[in-house]
DRENDO-1510 file (C-alpha; in Angstrom, 1 decimal, always signed):
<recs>
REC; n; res; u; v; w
REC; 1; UNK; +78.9; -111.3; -102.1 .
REC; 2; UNK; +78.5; -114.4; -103.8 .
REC; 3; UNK; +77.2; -117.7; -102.0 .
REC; 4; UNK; +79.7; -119.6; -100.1 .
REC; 5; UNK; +80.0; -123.2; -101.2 .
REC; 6; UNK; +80.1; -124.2; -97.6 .
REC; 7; UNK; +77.1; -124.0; -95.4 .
REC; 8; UNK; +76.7; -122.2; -92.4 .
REC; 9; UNK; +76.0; -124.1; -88.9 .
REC; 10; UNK; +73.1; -122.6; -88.5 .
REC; 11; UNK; +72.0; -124.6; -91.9 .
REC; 12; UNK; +72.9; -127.7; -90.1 .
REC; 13; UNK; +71.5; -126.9; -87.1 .
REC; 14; UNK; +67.9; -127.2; -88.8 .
REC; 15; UNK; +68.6; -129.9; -90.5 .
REC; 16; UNK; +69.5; -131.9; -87.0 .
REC; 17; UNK; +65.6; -130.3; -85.4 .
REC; 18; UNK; +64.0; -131.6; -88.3 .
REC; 19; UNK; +65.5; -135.6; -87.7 .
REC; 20; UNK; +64.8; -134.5; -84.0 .
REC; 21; UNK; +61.3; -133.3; -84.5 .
REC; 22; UNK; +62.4; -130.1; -81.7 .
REC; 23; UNK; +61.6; -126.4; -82.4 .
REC; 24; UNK; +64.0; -124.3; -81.8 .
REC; 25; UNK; +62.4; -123.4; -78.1 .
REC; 26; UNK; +62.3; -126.8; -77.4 .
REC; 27; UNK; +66.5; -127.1; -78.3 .
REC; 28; UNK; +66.5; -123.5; -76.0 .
REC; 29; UNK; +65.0; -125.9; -73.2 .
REC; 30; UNK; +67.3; -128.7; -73.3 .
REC; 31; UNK; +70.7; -127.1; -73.6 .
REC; 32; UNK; +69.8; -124.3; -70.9 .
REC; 33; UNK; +70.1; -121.5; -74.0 .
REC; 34; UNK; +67.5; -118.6; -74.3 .
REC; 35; UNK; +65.4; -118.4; -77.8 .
REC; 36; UNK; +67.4; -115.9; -79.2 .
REC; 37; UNK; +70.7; -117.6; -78.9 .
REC; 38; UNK; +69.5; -120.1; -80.8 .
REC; 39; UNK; +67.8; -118.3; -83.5 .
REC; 40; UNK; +70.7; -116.5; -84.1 .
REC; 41; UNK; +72.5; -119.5; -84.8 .
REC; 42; UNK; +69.7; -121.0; -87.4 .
REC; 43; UNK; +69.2; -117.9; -88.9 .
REC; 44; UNK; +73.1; -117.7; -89.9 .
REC; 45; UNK; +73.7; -114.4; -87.6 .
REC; 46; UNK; +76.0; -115.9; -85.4 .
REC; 47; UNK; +78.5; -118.7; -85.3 .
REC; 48; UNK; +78.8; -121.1; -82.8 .
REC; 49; UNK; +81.3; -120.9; -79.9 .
REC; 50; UNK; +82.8; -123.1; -77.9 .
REC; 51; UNK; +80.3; -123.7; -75.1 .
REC; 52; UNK; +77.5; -123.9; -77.6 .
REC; 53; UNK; +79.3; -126.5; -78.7 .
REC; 54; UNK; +79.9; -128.5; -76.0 .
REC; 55; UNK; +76.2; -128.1; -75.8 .
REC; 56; UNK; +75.0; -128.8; -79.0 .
REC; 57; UNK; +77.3; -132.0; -79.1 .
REC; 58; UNK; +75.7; -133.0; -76.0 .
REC; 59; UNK; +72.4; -132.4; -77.4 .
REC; 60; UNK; +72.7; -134.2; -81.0 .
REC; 61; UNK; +75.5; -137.0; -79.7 .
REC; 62; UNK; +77.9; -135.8; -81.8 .
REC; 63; UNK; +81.6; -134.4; -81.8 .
REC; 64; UNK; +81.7; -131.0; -80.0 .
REC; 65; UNK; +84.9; -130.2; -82.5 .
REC; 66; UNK; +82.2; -130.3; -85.8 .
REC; 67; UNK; +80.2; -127.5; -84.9 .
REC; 68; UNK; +83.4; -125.5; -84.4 .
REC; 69; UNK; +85.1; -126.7; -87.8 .
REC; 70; UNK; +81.8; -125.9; -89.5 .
REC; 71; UNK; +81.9; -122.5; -88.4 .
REC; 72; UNK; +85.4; -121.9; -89.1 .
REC; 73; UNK; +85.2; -123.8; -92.5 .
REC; 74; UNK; +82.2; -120.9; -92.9 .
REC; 75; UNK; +84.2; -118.0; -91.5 .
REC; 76; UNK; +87.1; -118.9; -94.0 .
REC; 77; UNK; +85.4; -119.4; -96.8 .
REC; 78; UNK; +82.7; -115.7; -96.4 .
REC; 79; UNK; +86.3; -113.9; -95.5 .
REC; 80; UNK; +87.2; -111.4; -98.0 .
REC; 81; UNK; +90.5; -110.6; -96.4 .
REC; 82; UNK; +93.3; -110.3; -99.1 .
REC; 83; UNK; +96.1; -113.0; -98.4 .
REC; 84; UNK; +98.2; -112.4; -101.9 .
REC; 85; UNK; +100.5; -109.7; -100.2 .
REC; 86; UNK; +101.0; -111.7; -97.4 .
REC; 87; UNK; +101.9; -114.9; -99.9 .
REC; 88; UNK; +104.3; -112.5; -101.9 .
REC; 89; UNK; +105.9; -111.2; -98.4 .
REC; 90; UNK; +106.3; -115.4; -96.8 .
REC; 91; UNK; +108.1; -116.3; -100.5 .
REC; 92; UNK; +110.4; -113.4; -99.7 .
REC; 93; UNK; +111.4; -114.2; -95.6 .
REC; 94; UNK; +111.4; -117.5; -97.0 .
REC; 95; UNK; +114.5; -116.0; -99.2 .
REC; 96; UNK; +116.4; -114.1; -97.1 .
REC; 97; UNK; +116.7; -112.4; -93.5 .
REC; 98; UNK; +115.2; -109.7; -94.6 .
REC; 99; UNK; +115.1; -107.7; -91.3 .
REC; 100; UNK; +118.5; -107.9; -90.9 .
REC; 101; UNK; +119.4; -107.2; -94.3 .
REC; 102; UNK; +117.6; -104.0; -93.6 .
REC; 103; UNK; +119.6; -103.2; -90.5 .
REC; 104; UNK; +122.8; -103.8; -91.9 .
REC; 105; UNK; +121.9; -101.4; -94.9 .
REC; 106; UNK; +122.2; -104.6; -97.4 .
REC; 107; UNK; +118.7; -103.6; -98.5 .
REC; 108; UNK; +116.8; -100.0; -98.4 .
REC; 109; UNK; +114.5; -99.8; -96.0 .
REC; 110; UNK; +111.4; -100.1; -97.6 .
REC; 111; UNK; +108.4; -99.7; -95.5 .
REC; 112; UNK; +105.3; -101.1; -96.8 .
REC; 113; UNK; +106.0; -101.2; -100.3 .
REC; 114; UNK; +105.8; -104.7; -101.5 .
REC; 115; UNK; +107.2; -103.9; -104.8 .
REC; 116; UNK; +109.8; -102.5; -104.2 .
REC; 117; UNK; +111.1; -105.0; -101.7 .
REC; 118; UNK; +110.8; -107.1; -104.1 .
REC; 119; UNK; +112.7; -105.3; -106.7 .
REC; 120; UNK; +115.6; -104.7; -104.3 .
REC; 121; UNK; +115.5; -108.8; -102.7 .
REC; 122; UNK; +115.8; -109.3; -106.8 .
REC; 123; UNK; +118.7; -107.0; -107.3 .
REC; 124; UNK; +120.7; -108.0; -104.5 .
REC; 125; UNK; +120.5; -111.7; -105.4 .
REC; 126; UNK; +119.9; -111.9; -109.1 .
REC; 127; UNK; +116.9; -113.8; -109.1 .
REC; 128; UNK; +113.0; -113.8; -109.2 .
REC; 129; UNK; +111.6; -114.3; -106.1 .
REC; 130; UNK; +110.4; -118.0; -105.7 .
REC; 131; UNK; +113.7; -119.5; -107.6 .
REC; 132; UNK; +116.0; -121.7; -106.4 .
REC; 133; UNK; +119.4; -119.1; -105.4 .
REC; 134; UNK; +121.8; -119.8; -107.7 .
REC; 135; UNK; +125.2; -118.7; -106.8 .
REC; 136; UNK; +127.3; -117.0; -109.9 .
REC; 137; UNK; +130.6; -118.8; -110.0 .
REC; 138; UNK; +132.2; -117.6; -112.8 .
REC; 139; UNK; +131.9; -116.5; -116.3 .
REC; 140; UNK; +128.0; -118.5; -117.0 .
REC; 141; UNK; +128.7; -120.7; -114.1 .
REC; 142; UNK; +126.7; -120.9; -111.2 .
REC; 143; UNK; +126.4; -123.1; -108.3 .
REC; 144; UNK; +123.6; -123.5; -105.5 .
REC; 145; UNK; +124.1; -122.9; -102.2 .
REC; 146; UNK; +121.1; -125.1; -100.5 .
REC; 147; UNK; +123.1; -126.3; -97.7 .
REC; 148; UNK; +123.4; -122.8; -96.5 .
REC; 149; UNK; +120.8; -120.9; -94.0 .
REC; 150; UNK; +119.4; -118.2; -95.5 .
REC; 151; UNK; +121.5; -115.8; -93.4 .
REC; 152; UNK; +124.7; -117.8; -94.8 .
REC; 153; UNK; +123.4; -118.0; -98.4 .
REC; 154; UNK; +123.3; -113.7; -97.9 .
REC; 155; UNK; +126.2; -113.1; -96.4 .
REC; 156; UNK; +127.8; -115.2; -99.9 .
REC; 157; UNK; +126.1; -113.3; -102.1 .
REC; 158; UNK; +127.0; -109.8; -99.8 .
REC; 159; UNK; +130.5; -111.0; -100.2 .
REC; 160; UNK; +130.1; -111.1; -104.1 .
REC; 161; UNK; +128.8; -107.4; -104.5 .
REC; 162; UNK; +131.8; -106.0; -102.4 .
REC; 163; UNK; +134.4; -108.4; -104.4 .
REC; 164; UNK; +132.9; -107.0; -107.7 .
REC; 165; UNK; +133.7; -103.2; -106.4 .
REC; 166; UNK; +137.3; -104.0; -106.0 .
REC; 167; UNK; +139.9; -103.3; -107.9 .
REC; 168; UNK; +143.4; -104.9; -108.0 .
REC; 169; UNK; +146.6; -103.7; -109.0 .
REC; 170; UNK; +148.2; -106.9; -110.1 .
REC; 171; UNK; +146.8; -110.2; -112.9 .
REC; 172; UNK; +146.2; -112.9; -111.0 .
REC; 173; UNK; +148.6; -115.4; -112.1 .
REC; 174; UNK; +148.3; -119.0; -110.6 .
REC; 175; UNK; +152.2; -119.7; -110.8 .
REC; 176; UNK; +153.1; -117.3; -108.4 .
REC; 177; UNK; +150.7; -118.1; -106.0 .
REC; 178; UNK; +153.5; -120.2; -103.9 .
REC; 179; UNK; +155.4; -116.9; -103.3 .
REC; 180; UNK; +152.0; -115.3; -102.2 .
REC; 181; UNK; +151.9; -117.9; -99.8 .
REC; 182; UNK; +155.2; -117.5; -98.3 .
REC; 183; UNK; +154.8; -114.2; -98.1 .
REC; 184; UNK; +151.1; -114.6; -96.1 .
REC; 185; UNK; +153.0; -116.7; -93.8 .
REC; 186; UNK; +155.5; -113.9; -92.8 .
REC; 187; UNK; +152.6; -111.9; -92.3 .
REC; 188; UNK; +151.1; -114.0; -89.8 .
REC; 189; UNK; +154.5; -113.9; -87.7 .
REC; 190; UNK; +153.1; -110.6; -86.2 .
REC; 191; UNK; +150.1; -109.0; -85.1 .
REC; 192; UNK; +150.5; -105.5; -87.1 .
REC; 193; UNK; +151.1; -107.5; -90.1 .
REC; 194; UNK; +148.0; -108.3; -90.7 .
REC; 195; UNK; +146.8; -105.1; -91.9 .
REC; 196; UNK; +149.3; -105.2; -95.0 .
REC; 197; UNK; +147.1; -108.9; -96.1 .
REC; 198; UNK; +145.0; -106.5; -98.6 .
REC; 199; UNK; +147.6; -105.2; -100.5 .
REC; 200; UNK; +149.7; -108.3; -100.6 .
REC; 201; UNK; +146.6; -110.3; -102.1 .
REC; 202; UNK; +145.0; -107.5; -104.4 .
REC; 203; UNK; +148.5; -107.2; -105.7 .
REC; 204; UNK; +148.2; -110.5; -107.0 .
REC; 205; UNK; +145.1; -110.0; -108.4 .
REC; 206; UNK; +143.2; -112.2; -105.6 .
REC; 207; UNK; +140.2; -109.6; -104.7 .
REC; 208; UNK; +139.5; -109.5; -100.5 .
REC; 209; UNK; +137.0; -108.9; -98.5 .
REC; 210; UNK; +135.5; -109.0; -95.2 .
REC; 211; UNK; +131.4; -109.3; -94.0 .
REC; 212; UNK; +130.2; -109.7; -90.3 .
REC; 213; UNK; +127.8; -112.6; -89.9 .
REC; 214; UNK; +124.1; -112.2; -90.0 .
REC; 215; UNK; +122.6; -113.0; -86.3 .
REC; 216; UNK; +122.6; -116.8; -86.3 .
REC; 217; UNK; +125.5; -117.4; -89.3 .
REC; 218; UNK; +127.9; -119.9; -88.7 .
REC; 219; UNK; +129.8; -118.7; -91.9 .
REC; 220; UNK; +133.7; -118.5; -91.5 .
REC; 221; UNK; +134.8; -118.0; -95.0 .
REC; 222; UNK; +134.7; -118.5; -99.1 .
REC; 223; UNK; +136.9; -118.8; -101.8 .
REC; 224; UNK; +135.1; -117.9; -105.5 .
REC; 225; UNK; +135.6; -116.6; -108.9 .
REC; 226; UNK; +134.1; -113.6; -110.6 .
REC; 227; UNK; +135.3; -114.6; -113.8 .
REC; 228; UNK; +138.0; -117.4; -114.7 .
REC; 229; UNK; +140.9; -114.9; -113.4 .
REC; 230; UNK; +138.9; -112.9; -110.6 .
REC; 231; UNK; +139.1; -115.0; -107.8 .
REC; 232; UNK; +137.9; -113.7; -104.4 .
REC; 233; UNK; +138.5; -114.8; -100.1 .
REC; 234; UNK; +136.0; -113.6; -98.6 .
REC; 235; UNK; +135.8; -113.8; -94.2 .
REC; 236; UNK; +133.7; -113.5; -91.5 .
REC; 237; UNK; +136.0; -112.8; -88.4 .
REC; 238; UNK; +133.3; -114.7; -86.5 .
REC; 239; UNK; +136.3; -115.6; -84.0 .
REC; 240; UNK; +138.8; -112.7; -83.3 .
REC; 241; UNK; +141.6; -114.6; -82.7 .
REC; 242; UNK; +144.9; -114.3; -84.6 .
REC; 243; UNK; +144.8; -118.3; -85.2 .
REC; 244; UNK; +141.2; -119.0; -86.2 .
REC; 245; UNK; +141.7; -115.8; -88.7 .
REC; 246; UNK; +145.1; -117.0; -90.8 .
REC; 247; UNK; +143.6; -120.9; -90.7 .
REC; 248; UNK; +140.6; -119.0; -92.4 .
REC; 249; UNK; +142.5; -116.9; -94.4 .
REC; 250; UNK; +145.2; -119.7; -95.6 .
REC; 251; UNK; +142.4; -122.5; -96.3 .
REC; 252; UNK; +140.0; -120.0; -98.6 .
REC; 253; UNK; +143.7; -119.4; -100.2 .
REC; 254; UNK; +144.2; -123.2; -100.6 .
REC; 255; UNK; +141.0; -123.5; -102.4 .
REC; 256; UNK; +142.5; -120.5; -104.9 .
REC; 257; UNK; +145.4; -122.5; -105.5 .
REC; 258; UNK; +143.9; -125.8; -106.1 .
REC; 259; UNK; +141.2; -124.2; -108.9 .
REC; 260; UNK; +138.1; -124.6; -106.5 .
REC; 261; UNK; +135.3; -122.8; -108.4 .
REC; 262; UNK; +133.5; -122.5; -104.6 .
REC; 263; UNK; +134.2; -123.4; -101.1 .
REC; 264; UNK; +131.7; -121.4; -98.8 .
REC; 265; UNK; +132.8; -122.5; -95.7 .
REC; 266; UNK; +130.0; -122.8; -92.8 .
REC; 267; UNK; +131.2; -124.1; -89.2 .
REC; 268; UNK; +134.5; -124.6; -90.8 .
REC; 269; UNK; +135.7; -123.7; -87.2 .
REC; 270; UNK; +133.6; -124.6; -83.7 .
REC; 271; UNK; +134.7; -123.4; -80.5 .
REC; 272; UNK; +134.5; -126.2; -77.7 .
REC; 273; UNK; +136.3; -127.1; -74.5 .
REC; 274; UNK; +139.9; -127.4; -75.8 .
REC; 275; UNK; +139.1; -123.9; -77.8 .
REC; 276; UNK; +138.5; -123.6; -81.4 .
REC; 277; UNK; +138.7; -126.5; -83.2 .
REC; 278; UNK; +138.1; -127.1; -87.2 .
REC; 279; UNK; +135.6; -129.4; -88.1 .
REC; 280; UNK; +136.8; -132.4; -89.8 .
REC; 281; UNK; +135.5; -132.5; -93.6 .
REC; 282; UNK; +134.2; -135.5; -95.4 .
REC; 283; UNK; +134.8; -133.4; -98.7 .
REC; 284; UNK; +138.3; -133.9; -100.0 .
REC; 285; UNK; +138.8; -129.9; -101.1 .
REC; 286; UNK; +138.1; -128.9; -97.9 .
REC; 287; UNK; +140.2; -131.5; -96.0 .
REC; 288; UNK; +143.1; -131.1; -98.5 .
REC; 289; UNK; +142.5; -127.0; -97.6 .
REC; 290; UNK; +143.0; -127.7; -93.9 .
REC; 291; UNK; +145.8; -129.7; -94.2 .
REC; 292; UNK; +147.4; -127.1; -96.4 .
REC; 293; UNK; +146.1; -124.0; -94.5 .
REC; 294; UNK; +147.5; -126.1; -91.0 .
REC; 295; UNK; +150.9; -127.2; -92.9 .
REC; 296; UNK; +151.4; -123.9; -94.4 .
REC; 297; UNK; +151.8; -122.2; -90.4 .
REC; 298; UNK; +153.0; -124.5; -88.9 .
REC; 299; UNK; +154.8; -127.5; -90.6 .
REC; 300; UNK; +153.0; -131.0; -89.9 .
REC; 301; UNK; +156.8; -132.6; -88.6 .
REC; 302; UNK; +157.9; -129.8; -86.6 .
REC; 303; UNK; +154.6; -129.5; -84.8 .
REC; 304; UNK; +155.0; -133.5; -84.2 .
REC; 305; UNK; +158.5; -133.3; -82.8 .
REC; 306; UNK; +157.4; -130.1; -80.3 .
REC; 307; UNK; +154.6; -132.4; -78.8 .
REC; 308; UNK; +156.7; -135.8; -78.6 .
REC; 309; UNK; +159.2; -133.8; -76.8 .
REC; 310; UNK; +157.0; -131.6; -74.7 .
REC; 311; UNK; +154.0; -133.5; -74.1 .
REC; 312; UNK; +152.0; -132.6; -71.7 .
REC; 313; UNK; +153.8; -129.6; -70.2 .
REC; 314; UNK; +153.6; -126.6; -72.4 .
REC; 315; UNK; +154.9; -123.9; -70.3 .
REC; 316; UNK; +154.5; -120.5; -71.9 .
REC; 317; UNK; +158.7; -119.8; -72.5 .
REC; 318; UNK; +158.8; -123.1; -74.5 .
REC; 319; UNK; +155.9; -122.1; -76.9 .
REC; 320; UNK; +157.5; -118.9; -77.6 .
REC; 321; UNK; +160.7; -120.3; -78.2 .
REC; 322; UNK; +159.2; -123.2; -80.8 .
REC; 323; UNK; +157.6; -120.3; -82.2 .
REC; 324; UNK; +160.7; -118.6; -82.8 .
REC; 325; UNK; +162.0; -121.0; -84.2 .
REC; 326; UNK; +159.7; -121.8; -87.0 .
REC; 327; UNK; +159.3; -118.2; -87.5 .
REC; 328; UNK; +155.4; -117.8; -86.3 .
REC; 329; UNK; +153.4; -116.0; -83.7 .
REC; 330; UNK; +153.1; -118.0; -80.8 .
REC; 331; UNK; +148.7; -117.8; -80.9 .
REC; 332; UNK; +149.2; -119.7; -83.9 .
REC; 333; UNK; +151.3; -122.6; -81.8 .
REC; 334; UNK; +148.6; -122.6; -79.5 .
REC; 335; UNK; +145.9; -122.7; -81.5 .
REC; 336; UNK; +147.1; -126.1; -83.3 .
REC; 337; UNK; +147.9; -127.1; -79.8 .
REC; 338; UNK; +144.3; -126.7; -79.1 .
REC; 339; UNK; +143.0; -128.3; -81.7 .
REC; 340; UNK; +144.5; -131.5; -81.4 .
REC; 341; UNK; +143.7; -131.3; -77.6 .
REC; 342; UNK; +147.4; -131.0; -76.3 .
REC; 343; UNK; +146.3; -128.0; -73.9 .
REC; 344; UNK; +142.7; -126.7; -72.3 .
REC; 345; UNK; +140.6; -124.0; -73.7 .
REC; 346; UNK; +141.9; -121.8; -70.3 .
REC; 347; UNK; +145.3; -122.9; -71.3 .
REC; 348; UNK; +148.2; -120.2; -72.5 .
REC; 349; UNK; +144.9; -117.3; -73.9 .
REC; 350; UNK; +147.1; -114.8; -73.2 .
REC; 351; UNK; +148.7; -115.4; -76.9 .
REC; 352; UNK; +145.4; -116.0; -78.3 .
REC; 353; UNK; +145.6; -111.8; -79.4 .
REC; 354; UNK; +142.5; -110.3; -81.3 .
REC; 355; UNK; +143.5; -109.4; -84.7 .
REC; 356; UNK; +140.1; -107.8; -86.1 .
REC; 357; UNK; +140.7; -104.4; -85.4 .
REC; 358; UNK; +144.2; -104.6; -86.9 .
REC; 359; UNK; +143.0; -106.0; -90.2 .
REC; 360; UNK; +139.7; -103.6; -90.8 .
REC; 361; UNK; +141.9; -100.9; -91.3 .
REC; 362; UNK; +142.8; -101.9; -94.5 .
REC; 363; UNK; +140.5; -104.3; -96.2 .
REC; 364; UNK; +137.3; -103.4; -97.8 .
REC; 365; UNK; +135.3; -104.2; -94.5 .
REC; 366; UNK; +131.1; -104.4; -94.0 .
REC; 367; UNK; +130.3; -104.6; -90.5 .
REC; 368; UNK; +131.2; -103.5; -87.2 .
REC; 369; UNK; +129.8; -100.2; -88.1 .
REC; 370; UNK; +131.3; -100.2; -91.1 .
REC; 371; UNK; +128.8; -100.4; -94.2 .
REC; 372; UNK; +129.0; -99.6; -97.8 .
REC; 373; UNK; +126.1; -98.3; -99.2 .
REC; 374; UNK; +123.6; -100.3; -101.5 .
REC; 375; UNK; +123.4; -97.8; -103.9 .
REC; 376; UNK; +127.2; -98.3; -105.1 .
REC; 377; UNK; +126.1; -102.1; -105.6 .
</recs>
């Protein structure tokens, strides 16, 4: 082993007896230490611990803390211990989740084999380990996704690989998106319905697909392109309510419409004590996709008139009769009603109906014990 270029304690130790003009017995005498204690120390056997140096400090009037530094400054630089791998694995947790990539099947499980989690971590994002993620947009077009957690930025690029499997049996053209539109809305009139929103959107040639969170994803939703005429929603569920999921739905289908090359949508809805609300957005895509996504169930002026007429008594028969009458499911009403703070989050749940199992059966669906393997990525 070569020489270290920082001294052992013990090194120092003899230095301070010379100034002193002690032998080492004499040191043994004054800080209550035996001989060998102390010759171990000089002689570079041993290091110094914490009560020897409290003593030693005591002995030479200086900081306890330098003795211990200059042993661990010692120990750090005559350690031999390899720290690449363990450099290689931080740049790759710094990445991704990688755990629970693992346990959702989004990456092999690959035991100790450092190269090969990296090969896979570099396959499922397209990158090099230690480059900035750069999300693939369209044709040579890519955007980054650093306001993202690393859990978020996965779940995007998860979202990707299952949009790319799909096929659809209709061109996307962007003229006829307003009769998609209608026809989403009728969907969302009823429960059941929801499992034909699949076919109605890969028919025209809007790809759709559906990823659990990772543990600790706020994630809701995206809207991207493949290409310039592959475009992609991609949710979450992370609320199973029929409300939160068609304002989720009918935003990412906003940003379609309007052209948005990417709209990852993180906390786009937060659940407080008037229920789920959506976040207001400083961004003016995203506030022009709520206002279209809220519009587009419900419309702005009708809503208006229901709550100048009803205000504040919402009984349940008057909901589903407004309902009715603009043609929507009656969760929906209450969901806008709840976002503007009209009723409390206790307030009329019993129309607040979980959709998730409804539209699973249909969609191409990763999560909820549902997976797709990562070999047909």
């Amino acid at each position: 082993m070569t020489e270290p270029n920082v001294p052992h304690p013990g090194k120092i130790l003899r230095q301070k007896l010379e100034e002193k003009g002690w032998t080492q017995e004499e040191l043994a005498a004054i800080t209550g230490r035996n001989r060998q204690t102390i010759s171990g120390i000089v002689s570079g056997r041993t290091g110094v611990t914490s009560e020897m140096a409290l003593a030693l400090g005591a002995a030479f009037g200086n900081d306890p803390a330098e003795w211990l530094r200059w042993t661990a400054e010692y120990d750090l630089a005559t350690s031999e211990s390899d720290i690449e791998p363990v450099e290689r694995r931080a740049r790759i947790y710094q990445l991704a989740p990688i755990r629970d990539m693992q346990k959702r099947g989004w990456l092999r499980e690959p035991g100790g084999d450092l190269d090969k989690l990296e090969r896979e971590v570099f396959a499922f994002f397209g990158c090099p380990i230690g480059e900035s993620l750069r999300f693939p947009v369209a044709a040579r077009r890519t955007i980054e996704l650093g306001s993202l957690t690393i859990a978020e930025r996965a779940w995007c690029f998860r979202a990707r690989q299952l949009a790319a499997l799909l096929p659809t049996s209709g061109a996307f053209f962007p003229e006829r998106l307003s009769s998609v539109e209608a026809r989403l809305r009728q969907l969302a009139a009823f429960p059941k319905e929801a499992r034909k929103l699949s076919r109605v959107l890969t028919d025209s040639g809007i790809r759709f697909v559906i990823v659990e969170p990772l543990p600790g994803a706020k994630i809701d939703g995206a809207a991207f392109w493949l290409d310039d005429t592959k475009p992609v929603i991609a949710v979450s569920l992370r609320y199973d309510r029929i409300d939160a999921f068609w304002f989720t739905v009918l935003h990412e289908f906003a940003h379609i419409k309007h052209g948005d090359q990417l709209s990852v949508d993180a906390d786009l809805l937060r659940e407080g004590d008037n229920g789920i609300s959506v976040v207001l957005a400083e961004d003016e895509a995203e506030q022009r996709a709520n206002e279209d996504a809220a519009n587009t169930l419900v419309p702005k002026a009708e809503l208006d008139s229901f709550i100048r007429r009803l205000a504040p008594y919402y009984s349940a028969e008057r909901i589903v009769q407004f309902a009715h009458k603009v043609r929507i499911h009656p969760g929906i009403i209450v969901g806008q009603l709840q976002h503007r703070g009209e009723v409390g989050y206790s307030a009329l749940r019993d129309f607040l109906v979980k959709i998730r199992s409804v539209v699973i059966e249909t969609a191409l669906t990763d999560g909820w014990g549902q997976s797709i393997s990562p070999g047909l990525i």
